[in-house]
C-alpha positions, 0 to 999 in steps of 0.5 A, spaced: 836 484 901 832 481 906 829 485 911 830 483 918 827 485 925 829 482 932 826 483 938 829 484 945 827 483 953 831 484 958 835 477 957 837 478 950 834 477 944 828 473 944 825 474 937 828 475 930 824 475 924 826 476 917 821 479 911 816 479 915 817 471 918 818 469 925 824 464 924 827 464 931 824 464 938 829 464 944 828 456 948 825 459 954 820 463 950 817 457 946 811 452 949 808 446 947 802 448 942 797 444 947 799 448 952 796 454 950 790 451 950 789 455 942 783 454 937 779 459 933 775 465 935 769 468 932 769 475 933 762 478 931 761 484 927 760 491 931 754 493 931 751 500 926 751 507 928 751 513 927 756 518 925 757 524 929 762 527 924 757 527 918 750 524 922 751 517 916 750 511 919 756 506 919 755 499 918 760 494 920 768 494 921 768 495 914 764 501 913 768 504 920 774 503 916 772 507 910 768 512 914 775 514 918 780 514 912 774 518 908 775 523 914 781 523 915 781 521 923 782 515 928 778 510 932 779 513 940 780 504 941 786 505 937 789 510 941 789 506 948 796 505 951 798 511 947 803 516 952 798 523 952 799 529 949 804 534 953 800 540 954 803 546 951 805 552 956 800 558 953 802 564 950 803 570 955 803 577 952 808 582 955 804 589 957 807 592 952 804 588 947 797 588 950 798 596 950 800 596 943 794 592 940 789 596 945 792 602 941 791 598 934 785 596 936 782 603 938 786 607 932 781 602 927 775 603 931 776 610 931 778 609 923 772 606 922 767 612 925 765 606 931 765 612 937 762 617 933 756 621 935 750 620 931 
């Protein structure tokens, strides 16, 4: 079964794909490749740094890319155009919940022989 994806804008569908295919674009939507004005592009390397996770030395795309899978974390240029994080409203102890563990925390205090006189 083929796998099938389309596109959509506020005047219908504009693209459609099929395995990963791009097999259909609205009229409107299509231009003349000489109007694009498209030729090729060399993108030069990233320049080395240093980690501030391990303090390892990270050379080039390549490198970055292993040293962010080996850590299990996301380049902050990836993350652009992502909505933000909602923040969570803290947890507020009621008063007797604040008593109690003043209570408990004194009772191990005094188990431990803190307040003795020596």
């Amino acid at each position: 079964m083929a796998k099938y994806k389309a596109r959509y804008d506020k005047d219908g569908k504009a693209y459609e794909w099929v395995d990963g295919e791009l097999v259909w674009v609205r009229p409107d939507l299509q231009a003349p490749v000489e109007s694009l004005g498209v030729s090729a592009a060399v993108v030069g390397d990233i320049p080395d740094f240093v980690s501030t996770i391990d303090g390892s030395v990270v050379r080039g795309r390549s490198g970055l890319r292993d040293h962010c899978a080996r850590h299990n974390v996301t380049p902050m240029e990836e993350l652009k155009g992502l909505p933000p994080k909602t923040t969570v409203t803290p947890y507020q102890p009621t008063r007797q919940e604040r008593e109690a563990t003043k209570r408990t925390m004194h009772q191990i205090a005094d188990q431990r022989g803190y307040f003795r006189n020596h």
